[in-house]
N, C-alpha and C positions, 0 to 999 in steps of 0.2 A: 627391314631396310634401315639403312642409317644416314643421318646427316652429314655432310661433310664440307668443310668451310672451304670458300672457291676464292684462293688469290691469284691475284694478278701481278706478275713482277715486273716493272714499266721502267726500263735503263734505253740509256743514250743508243747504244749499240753493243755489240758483240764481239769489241776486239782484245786485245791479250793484258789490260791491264788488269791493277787490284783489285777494282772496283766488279769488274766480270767474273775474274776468278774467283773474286767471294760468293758471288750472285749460285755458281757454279756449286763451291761447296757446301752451301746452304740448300742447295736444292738436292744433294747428293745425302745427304741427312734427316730432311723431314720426314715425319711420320704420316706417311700416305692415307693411311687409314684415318686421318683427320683431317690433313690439311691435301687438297688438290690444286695445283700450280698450271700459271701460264707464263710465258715470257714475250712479254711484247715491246719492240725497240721503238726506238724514235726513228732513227736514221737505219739505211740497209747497207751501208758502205764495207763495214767490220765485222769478220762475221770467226774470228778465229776461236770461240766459244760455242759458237752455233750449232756445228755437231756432236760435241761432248753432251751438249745438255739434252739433245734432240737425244741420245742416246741411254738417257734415264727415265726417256717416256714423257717429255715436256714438251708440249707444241710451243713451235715459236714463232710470234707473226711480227711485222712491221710494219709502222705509218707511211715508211717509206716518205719521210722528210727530206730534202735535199739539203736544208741549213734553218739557221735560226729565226729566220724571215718567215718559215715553214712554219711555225708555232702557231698560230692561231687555227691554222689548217691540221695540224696535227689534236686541238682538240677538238673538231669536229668529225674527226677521223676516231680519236678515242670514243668520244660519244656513240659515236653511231655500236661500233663492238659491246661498247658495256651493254646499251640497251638489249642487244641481243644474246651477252654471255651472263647478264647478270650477276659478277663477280661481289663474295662477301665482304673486299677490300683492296686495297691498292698498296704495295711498296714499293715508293720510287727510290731511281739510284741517280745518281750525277744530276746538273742544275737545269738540263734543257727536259728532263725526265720527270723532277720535281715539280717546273714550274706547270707541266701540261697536266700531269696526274692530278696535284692539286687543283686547279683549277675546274678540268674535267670531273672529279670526285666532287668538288661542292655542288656543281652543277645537274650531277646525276646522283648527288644522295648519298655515295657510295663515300665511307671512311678510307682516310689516308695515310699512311706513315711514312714520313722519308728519312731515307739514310743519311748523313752526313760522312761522307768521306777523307773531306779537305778541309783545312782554315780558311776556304777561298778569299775573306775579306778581310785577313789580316793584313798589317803591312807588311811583312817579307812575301806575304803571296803576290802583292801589286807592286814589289817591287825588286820580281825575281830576273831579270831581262827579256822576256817574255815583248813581241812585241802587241803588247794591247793596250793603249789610252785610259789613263784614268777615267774622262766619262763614261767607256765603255764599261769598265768593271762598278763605276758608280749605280749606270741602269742596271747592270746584271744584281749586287747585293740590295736594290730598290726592287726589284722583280721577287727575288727569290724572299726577302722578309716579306713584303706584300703577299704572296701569296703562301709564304707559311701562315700568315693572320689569319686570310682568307680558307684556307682549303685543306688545312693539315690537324690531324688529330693527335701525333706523335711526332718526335724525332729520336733517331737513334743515332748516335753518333759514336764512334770506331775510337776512342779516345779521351780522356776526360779532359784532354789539351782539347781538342775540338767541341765537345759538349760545351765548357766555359765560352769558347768563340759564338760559338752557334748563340749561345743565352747573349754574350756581349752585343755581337755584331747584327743580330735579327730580331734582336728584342723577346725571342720566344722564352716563355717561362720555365726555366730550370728543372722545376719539380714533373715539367710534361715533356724532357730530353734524358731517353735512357742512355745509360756506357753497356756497348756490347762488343767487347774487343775481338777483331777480325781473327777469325778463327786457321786455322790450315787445314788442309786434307793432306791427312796425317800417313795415309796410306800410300802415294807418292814416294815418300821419303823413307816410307822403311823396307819400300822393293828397288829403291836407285840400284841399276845395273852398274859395276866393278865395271872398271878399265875405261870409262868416258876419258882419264885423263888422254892417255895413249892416242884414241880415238880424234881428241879435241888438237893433239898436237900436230898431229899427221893434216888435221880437215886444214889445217893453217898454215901447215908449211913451217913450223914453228922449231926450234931447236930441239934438243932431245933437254936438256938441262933448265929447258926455260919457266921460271917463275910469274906464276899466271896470278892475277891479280883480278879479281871479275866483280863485275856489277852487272844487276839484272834492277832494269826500270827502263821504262820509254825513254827516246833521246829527245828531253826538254830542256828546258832552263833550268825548272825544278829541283831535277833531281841532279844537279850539280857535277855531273860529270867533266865540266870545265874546269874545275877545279882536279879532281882526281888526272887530268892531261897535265894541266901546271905543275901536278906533284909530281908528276912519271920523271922529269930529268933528275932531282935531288934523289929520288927512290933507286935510278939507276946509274949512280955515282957509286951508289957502294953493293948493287945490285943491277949488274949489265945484263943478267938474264931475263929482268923484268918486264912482263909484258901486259897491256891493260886491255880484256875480253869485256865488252859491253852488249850485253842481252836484255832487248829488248825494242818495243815498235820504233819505226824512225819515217815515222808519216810528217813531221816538221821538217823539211826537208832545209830551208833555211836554217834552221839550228847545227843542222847535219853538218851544215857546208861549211858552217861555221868554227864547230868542232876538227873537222879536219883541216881547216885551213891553220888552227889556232898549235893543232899539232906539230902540221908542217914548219910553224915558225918555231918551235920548240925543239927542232931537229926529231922528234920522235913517232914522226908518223908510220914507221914500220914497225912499229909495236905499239900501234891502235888499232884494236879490228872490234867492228861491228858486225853482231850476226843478226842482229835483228830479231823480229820474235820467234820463241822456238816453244817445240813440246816438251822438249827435253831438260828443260832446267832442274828438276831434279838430279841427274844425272851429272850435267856439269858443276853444281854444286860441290858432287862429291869428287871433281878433282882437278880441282884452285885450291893453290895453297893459302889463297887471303881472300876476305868479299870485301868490299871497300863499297860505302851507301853514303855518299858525300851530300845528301839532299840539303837545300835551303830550308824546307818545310817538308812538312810531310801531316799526314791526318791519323795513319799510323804506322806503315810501314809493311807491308806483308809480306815482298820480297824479303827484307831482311829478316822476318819473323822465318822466314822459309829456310835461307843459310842459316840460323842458327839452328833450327832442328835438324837438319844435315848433318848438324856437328862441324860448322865453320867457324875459323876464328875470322870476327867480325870486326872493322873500323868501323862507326858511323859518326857522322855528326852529333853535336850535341842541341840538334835543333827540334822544337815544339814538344812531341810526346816521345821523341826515340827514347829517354829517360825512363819512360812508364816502361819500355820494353830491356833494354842494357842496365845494367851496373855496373858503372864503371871498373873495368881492372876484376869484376866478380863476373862475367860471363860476356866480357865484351871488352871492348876501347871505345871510347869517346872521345871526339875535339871537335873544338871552337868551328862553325860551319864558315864556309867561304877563304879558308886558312889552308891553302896550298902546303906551305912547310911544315904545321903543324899534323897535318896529312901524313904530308910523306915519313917526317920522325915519328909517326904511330907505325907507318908500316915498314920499316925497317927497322925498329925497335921491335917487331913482335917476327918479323922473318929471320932477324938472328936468335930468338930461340923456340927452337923447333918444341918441346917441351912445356912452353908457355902457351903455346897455338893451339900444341893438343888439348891442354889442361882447360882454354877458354873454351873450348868449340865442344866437351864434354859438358860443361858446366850450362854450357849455352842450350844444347839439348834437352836438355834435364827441365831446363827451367821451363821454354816456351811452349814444351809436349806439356806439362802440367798447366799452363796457363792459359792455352791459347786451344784448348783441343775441341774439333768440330762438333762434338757431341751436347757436349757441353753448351755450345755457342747456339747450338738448333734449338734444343731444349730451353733456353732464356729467348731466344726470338719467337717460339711457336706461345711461352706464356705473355711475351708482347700484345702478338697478335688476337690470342681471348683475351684479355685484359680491355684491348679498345671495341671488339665485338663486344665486351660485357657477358662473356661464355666462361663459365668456370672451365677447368682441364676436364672436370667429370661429363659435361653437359653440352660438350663440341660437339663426341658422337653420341646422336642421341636416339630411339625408336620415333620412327618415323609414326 
């Protein structure tokens, strides 16, 4: 018989962001034969992940929290599971996931490591239009260092822009915050099914000639979409075909409303469409002719890591780590975040040459398969994980 280390993956919920979808490819990569996995939510609202993973052999339960209020009741609810699953460690993802795992983990013995995903306590993150009060976000990065003190054995953070946050803004020490840059499932992108264009123009009602311009990110403040709507009139001044596709969740529904009203007064609401989240983003990937990732911040980006292995030519902003991921004019464009014109003169500089679109979205391929590939990314998380067990690679599986 053999040993085998029993983790536990402790995230907010299950719905279509980065932070899931990594959760996803990382589970799709372990080596079973060492490491056996659970997945257990906080909340049960989001569940667009839920069957992908349930279909890798992963159980997945929930505290079934209602909101943040929940929290003290969610780690009595963890507690009670540990004592009975006796898991070798805990990796939390997102801040309401962090703070309970840790907490529950000092409490029950159990080691802990959490993800960092976001700069959440920067200042462009408090002051992205988001409507949430400085106190609020003051209790939240007073929780979250609190009990990284308290309860946390590691941090890994998706970026070496969030690593330095993380060590700034929590106090945590540096040398105990690995960089493990979010990985892709690489496999997606190299079976994208032909003809989405076709498909994607018809689901819209969309001209035959029309210049699709697409972002994939939840509809927040964040990720700056408001800005890519302010740029759609100068973009289509010298490009009337242009049309701006936004894929991804649109549970903010005040943002939403916001966004399209913001359209409306821009005259360009009829080449605004939201599809919300979908399975298919590989696919539509491969047929926009631009991806535009207008974000204020970001912790690293994995949509846009996703468009460039598609072989997209990519605008993004030049905000937080997109830098660690783009070169500028070498496998991307970059401009000034929150710069509507500067926006739109990257995507009309690179839609009139067709040439130059291809050349970045080859280069762009090239580079984020070599840097970002899932195998790679398991294999430095699974030596994390002995590392804080104090398990050599040799001596995880061991004769019972």
């Amino acid at each position: 018989m053999s040993k085998t280390a029993y983790i536990v993956h402790l995230i907010e919920a299950l719905g279509s962001g980065g932070a899931e979808r990594l959760l996803y490819t990382n589970l799709k990569r372990f080596d079973r034969s060492r490491f056996h996995s659970e997945v257990i939510t906080i909340f049960s609202n989001a569940t667009h992940w839920k069957e992908p993973i349930q279909e890798l052999g992963v159980e997945v339960t929930s505290l079934d929290c209602q909101n943040l209020r929940d929290l003290p009741k969610g780690v009595r609810r963890l507690r009670r599971i540990l004592q009975n699953s006796r898991p070798d460690l805990i990796h939390t993802h997102l801040w309401a996931a962090n703070v309970i795992g840790r907490v529950t983990g000092r409490l029950s013995r159990v080691p802990v490591i959490s993800s960092i995903h976001n700069p959440d306590h920067e200042p462009d993150a408090w002051d992205d239009g988001a409507e949430v009060g400085p106190l609020k976000r003051r209790l939240a990065r007073l929780m979250d260092r609190w009990t990284a003190d308290f309860g946390c054995d590691r941090l890994v953070a998706v970026s070496e822009y969030v690593r330095r946050s993380a060590h700034r803004r929590l106090g945590f020490p540096l040398e105990r915050i690995d960089l493990l840059y979010n990985p892709i499932d690489v496999d997606q992108f190299q079976s994208a099914a032909p003809g989405k264009r076709q498909q994607l123009i018809e689901e819209l009602g969309l001209p035959e000639r029309s210049v699709i311009l697409l972002n994939v990110a939840r509809v927040s403040p964040q990720k700056g979409l408001l800005h890519a709507i302010r740029a759609l009139p100068a973009v289509r001044e010298k490009y009337p075909e242009a049309q701006l596709v936004s894929v991804g969740a649109t549970v903010d529904q005040y943002w939403l409303s916001r966004l399209k009203a913001e359209a409306a007064g821009l005259g360009v609401a009829e080449q605004l469409h939201f599809l919300g989240a979908r399975r298919d983003i590989p696919d539509l990937l491969r047929g926009c002719d631009l991806f535009v990732f207008p974000s204020l911040y970001e912790g690293l980006g994995i949509s846009l890591i996703e468009a460039m292995a598609s072989g997209c030519a990519c605008v993004a902003s030049q905000a937080g780590p997109i830098p660690e991921v783009i070169r500028h004019g070498v496998d991307g464009w970059l401009v000034s975040p929150a710069d509507p014109q500067a926006l739109a003169d990257a995507v009309c500089l690179l839609l009139a040459d067709e040439e130059e679109r291809k050349r970045l979205g080859a280069a762009a391929a090239a580079s984020v398969l070599a840097r970002f590939h899932p195998e790679t990314a398991a294999r430095k998380l699974e030596g994390i994980y002995e590392s804080v067990l104090g398990m050599p690679r040799s001596a995880i599986k061991q004769a019972a």
